[in-house]
C-alpha positions in Angstrom: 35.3 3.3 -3.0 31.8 1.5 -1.9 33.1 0.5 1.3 33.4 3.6 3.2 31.5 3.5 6.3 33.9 2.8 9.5 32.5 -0.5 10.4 33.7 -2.1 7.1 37.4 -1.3 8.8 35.9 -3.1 12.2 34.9 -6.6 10.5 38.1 -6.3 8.4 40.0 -7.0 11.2 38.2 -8.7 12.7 37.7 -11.8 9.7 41.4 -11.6 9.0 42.1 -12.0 12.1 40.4 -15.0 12.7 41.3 -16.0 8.9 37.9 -16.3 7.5 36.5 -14.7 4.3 33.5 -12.4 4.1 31.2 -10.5 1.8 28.9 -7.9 1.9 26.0 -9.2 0.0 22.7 -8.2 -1.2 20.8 -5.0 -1.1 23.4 -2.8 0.3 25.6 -3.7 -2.9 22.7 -3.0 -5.3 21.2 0.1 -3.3 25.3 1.6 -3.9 24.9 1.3 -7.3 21.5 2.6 -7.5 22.6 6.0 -5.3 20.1 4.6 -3.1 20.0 5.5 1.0 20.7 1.9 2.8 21.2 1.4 6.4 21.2 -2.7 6.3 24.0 -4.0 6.0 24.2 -8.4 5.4 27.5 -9.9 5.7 28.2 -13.5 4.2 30.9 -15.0 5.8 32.5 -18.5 4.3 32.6 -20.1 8.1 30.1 -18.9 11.2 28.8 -16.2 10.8 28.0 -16.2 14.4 31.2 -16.5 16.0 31.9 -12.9 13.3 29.4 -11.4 14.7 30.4 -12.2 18.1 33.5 -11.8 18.2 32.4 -7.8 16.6 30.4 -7.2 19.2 33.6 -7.5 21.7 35.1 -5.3 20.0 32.9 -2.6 19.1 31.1 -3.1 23.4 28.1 -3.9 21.6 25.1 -6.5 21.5 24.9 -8.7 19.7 21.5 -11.2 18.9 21.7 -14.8 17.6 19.6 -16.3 16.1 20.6 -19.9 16.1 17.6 -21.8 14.6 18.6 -19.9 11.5 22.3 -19.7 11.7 22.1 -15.8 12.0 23.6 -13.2 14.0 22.9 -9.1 14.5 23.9 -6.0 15.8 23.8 -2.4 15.3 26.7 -0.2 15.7 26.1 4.1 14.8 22.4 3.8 13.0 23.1 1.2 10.7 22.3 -3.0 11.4 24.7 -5.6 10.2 23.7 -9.0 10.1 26.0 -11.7 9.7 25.2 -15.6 8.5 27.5 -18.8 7.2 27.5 -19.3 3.7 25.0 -22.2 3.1 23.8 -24.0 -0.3 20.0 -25.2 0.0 18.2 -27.9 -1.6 14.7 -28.7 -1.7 12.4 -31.7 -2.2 8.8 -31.1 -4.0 6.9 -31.7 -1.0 8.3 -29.5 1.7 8.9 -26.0 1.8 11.9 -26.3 4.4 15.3 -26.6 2.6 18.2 -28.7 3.5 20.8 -26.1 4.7 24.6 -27.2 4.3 27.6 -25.2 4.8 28.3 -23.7 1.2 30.9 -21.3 -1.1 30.2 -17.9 -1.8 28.9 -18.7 -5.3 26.2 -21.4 -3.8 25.2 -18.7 -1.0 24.6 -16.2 -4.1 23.6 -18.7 -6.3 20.4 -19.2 -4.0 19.5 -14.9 -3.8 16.5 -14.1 -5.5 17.8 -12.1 -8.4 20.8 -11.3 -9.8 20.8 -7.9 -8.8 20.9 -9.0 -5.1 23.7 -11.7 -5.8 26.4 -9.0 -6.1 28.7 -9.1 -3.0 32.1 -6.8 -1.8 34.9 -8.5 -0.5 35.6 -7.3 2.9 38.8 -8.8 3.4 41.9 -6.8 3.4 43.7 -8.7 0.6 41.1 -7.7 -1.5 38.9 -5.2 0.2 36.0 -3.4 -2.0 36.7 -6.0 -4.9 33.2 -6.9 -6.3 32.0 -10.9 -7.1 28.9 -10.7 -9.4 29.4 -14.6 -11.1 26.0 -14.0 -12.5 25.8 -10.8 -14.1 23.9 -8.7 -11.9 26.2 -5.7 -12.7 25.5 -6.4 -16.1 21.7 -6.9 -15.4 21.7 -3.5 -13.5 22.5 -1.8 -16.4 20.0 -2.7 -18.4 17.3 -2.7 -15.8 16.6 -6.2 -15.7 15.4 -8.5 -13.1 16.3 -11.9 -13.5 17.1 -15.4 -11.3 20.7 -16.5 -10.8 19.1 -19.8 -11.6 16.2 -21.6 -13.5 13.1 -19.7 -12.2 10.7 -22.5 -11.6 13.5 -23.5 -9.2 13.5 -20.6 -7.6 10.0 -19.2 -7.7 9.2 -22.8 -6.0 11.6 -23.0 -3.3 10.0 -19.5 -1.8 7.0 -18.4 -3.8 7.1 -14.6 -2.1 9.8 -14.1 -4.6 6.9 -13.5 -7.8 6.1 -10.7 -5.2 9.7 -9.4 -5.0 10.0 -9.5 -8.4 7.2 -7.5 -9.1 7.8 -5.2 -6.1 11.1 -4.4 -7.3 10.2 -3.6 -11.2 7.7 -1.4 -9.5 10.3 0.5 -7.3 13.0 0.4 -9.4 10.9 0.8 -12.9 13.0 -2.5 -14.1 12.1 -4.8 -16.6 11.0 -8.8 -15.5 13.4 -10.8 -17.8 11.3 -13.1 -20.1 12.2 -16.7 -19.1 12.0 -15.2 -15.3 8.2 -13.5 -15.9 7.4 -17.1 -17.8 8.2 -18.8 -14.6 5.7 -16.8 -12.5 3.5 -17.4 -14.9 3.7 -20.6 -14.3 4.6 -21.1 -10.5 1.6 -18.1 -9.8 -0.5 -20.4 -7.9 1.8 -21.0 -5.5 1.9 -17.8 -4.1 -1.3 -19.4 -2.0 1.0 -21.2 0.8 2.5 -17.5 1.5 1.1 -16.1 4.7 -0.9 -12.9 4.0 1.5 -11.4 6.2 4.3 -11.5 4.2 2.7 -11.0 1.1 0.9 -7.3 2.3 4.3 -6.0 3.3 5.1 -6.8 -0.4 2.1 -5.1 -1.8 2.2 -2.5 0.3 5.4 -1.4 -1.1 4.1 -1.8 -4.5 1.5 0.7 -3.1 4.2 2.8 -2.2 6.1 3.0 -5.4 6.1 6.1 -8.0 4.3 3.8 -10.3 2.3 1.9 -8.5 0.5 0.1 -11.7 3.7 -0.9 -13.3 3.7 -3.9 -9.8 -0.3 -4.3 -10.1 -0.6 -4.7 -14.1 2.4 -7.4 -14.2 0.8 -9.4 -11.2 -2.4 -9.0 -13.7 -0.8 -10.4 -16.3 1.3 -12.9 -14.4 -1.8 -14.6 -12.8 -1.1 -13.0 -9.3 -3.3 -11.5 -9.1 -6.7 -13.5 -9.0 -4.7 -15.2 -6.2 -3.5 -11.8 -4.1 -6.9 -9.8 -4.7 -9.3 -11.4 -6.5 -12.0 -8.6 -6.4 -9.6 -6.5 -8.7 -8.9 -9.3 -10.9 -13.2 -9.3 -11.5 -12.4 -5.9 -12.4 -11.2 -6.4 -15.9 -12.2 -6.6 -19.1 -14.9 -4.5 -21.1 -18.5 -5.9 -21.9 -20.2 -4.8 -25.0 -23.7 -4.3 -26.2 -25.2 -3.4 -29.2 -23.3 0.5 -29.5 -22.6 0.3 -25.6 -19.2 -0.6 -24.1 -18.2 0.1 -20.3 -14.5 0.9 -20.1 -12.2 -1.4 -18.2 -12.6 -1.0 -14.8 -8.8 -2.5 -13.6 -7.4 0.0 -16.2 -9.1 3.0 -15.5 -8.3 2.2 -11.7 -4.5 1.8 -12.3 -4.8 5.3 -14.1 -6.4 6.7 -10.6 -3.6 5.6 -8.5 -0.7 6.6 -10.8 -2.5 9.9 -11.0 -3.1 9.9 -7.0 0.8 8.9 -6.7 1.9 12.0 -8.0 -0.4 14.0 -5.7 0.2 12.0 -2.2 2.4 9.7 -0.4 -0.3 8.1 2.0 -0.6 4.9 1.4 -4.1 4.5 2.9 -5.0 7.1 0.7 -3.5 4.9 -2.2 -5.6 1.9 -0.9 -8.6 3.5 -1.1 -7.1 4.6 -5.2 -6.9 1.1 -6.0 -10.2 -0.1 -4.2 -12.1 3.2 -5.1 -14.3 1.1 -7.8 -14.3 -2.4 -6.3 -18.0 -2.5 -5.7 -18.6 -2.3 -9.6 -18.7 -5.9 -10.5 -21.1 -6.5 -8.3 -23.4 -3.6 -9.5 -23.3 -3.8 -13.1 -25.9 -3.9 -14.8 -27.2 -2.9 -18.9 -30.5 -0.1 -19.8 -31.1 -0.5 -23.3 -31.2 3.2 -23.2 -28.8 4.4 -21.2 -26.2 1.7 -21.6 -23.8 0.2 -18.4 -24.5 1.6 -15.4 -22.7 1.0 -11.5 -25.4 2.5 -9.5 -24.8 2.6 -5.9 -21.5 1.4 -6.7 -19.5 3.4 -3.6 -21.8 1.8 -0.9 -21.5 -1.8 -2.1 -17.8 -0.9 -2.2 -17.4 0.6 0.9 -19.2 -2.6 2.5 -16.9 -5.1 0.8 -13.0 -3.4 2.6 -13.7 -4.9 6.4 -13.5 -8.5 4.5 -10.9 -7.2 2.1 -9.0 -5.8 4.9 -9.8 -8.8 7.2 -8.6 -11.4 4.9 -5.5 -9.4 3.5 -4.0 -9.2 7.4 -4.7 -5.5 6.8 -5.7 -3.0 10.2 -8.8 -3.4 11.0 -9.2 0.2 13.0 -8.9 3.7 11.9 -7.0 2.5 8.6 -9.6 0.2 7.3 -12.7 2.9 8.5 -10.5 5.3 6.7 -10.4 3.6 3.7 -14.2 2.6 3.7 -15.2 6.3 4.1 -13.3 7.4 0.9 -14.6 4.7 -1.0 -17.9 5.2 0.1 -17.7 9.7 -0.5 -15.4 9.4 -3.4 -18.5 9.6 -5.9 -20.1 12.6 -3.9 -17.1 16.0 -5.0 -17.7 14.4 -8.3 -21.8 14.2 -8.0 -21.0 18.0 -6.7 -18.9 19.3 -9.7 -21.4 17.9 -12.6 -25.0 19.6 -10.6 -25.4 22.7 -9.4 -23.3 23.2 -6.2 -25.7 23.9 -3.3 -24.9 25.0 0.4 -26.9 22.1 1.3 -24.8 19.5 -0.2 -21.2 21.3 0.8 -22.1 21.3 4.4 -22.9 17.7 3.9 -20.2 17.0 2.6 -18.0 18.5 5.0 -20.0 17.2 7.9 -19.1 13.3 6.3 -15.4 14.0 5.5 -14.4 15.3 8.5 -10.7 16.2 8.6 -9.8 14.1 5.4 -12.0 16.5 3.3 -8.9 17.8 1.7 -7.5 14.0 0.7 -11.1 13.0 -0.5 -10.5 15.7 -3.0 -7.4 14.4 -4.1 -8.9 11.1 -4.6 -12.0 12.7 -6.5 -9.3 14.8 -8.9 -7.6 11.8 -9.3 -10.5 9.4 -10.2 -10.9 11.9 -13.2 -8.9 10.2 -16.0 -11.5 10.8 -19.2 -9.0 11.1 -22.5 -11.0 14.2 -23.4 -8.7 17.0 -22.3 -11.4 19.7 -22.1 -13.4 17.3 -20.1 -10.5 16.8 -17.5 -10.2 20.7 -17.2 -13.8 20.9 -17.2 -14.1 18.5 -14.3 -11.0 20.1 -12.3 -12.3 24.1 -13.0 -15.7 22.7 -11.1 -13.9 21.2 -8.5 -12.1 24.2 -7.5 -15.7 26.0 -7.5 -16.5 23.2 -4.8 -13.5 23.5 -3.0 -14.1 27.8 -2.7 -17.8 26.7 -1.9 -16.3 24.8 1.1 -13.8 27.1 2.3 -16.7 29.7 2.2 -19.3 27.8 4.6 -16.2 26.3 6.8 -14.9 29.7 7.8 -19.1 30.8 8.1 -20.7 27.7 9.4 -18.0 26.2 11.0 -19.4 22.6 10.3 -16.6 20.2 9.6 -16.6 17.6 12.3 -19.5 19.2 13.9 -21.6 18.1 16.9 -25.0 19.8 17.1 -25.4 22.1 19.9 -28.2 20.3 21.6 -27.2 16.8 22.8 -29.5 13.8 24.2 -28.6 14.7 27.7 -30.1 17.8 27.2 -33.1 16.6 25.8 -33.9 14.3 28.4 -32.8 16.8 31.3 -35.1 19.6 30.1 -38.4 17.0 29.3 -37.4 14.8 32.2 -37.5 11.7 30.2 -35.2 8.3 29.7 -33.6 7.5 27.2 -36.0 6.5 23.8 -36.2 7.0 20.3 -38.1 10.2 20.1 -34.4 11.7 21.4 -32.4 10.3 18.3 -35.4 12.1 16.4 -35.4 15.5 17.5 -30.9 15.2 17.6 -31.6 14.3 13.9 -33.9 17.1 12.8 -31.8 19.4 14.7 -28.7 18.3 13.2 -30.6 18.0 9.3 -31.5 21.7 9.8 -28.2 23.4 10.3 -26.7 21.3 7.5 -29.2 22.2 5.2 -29.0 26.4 6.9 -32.6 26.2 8.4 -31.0 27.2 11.2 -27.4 28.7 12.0 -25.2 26.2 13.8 -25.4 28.1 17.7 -26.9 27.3 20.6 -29.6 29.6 20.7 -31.7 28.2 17.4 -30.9 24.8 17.8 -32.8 25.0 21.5 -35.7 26.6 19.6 -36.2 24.0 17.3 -36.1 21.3 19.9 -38.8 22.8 21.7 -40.9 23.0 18.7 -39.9 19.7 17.8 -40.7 18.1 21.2 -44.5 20.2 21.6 -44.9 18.2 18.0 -44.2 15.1 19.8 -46.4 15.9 23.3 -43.2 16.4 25.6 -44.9 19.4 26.4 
């Protein structure tokens, strides 16, 4: 029995009583059937939904929030949040995007649901409590993992273009097939996904992000035409240019690879933005040597200096999750760099000094960006990286320079030289600072005083 949570009992009585039907509707329905967790709970009701809610709240001493512009009511009651609304049909002209809302049936309320998966709805009623309503064969859908509009999908992919985003969000999390005649129409409707505030669409791609298979929601809006539309500088990321013997491999595919591979190693989703813009800056840097072949030099910096713009544009955080990102873009070449030469002190503490805390999640990235085909490469690659990682732990637990400050600070400087504030301070802090990273000098106190005063008699503060 679906319907086994005590508040079904609650609006029960409280729609017989007042001799109205009503339905649970939507995600709740599809999430029972998919043994997934739900805690929302939308209930259609063939009359006001308002005056349900309302009269629910009385009963259960609870709150209840109306929202009358859109016909809507809410409360919660015991950790879950039931919202109620009227069932309306909608109709649309071409040129606006607000529908003409009329009192409707059930079947025009579900007929108007994004997918037929969502359409599915419970009686709550006690003549026929539990008893499911699926006139468009989302049961039947669900079973063959399928996502597909109740109706023609120009229709509705045109009456609210965030649904192309749904659709591919949902094959994502659910690892569903887009029907045919339903991926045709956002195909064709793609360029409409422009009037959609960025808002609504990063809450969609973030949970693309977030799925197990991240690429399964990024290839299809690839192939759809999203895309070029939602993130352009990925879109540039396609394709492979060849020259005489010399092909560079395709940039969008190798980076779906690194986040599917990062997936399985972490659940940040920060982390899994700076997967998918790891590589961004290699349109821009491409360039062809007749001997060498394609080559993405400086690559990471160019990248790193494109994600405030991304970020800004997208409606993305512009504080520590956007720096986060721009730092792993701009280190993720360095473990790499690392593994391939010969691993020096010099370079670890350098390393650890730029990574900071997120050291341990650059790695992942780095182990994740490795995705060559060549098996003994791949091992190759990951045997070196543990040799980096042991090199680190090494000089952490000796040197103690993650995050480090150096010991000698401008104050200092100026107090013991009695000057103000000038450039020759920034000078001395940086040679100071280049010395124990490169184990001139241990990172105390002691030494790092010595070589300022060498370093200011150099300069004539002496």
């Amino acid at each position: 029995m679906p319907l086994k949570h005590p508040i079904f009992k609650h609006i029960t009585n409280v729609v017989d009583s007042m001799g109205v039907e009503a339905y649970v509707v939507g995600g709740y329905v599809r999430d029972y059937y998919l043994r997934r967790p739900s805690s929302d709970i939308d209930v259609v009701v063939v009359g006001s939904g308002i005056a349900v809610a309302e009269e629910l709240g009385k009963m259960l001493g609870t709150k209840v929030v109306v929202y009358k512009t859109y016909g809507t009511a809410m409360l919660r009651w015991k950790g879950i949040e039931i919202e109620f609304v009227g069932a309306r049909k909608e109709s649309y002209t071409p040129e606006s995007r607000n529908p003409h809302v009329e009192p409707g049936t059930l079947e025009d309320d579900q007929r108007r649901r994004d997918f037929t998966i969502n359409a599915m709805a419970w009686s709550v009623n006690g003549k026929n409590f539990g008893e499911l309503v699926d006139p468009f064969g989302g049961m039947e859908d669900m079973d063959d993992c399928i996502i597909r509009t109740p109706c023609e999908p120009d229709t509705t992919f045109s009456d609210d273009p965030l649904r192309m985003m749904r659709a591919v969000r949902f094959a994502s999390q659910l690892g569903f097939d887009i029907d045919d005649e339903t991926f045709d129409g956002i195909c064709r409707q793609a360029e409409r996904i422009k009037i959609i505030s960025k808002e609504r669409i990063i809450v969609e791609l973030n949970k693309i992000l977030a799925s197990p298979v991240p690429s399964i929601g990024l290839t299809l809006m690839h192939a759809s035409g999203l895309l070029k539309y939602v993130l352009p500088e990925l879109e540039r990321m396609s394709g492979v240019e060849r020259r005489g013997k010399h092909a560079h491999k395709d940039n969008f595919e190798h980076t779906m690879k690194v986040l599917d591979n990062l997936a399985k190693r972490s659940d940040n989703l920060w982390l899994r933005w700076a997967a998918l813009l790891h590589d961004i800056g290699k349109p821009a840097t491409k360039n062809y040597e007749p001997q060498h072949g394609w080559t993405f030099h400086q690559h990471e910096v160019v990248g790193s200096k494109m994600i405030p713009q991304i970020f800004r544009r997208m409606k993305l955080p512009m504080n520590e999750p956007m720096r986060y990102v721009q730092k792993m873009v701009f280190l993720h070449m360095r473990p790499i760099v690392l593994s391939e030469d010969l691993v020096t002190d010099s370079a670890v503490r350098r390393l650890l000094f730029e990574a900071g805390d997120d050291i341990e999640e650059l790695m992942t990235l780095c182990e994740a960006d490795i995705t060559s085909g060549i098996d003994a490469k791949v091992q190759r690659y990951l045997r070196n990286f543990e040799l980096v990682r042991s090199k680190m732990k090494d000089l952490e637990e000796r040197d103690r320079v993650r995050n480090f400050q150096p010991p000698i600070t401008g104050d200092i400087i100026m107090k013991t030289y009695n000057i103000a504030p000038c450039a020759i301070i920034g000078e001395i802090k940086e040679v100071i600072k280049n010395a124990i990273l490169d184990g001139i000098i241990p990172n105390d106190y002691d030494a790092a005083y010595r070589l300022m005063e060498e370093e200011a008699k150099k300069r004539g503060l002496v």
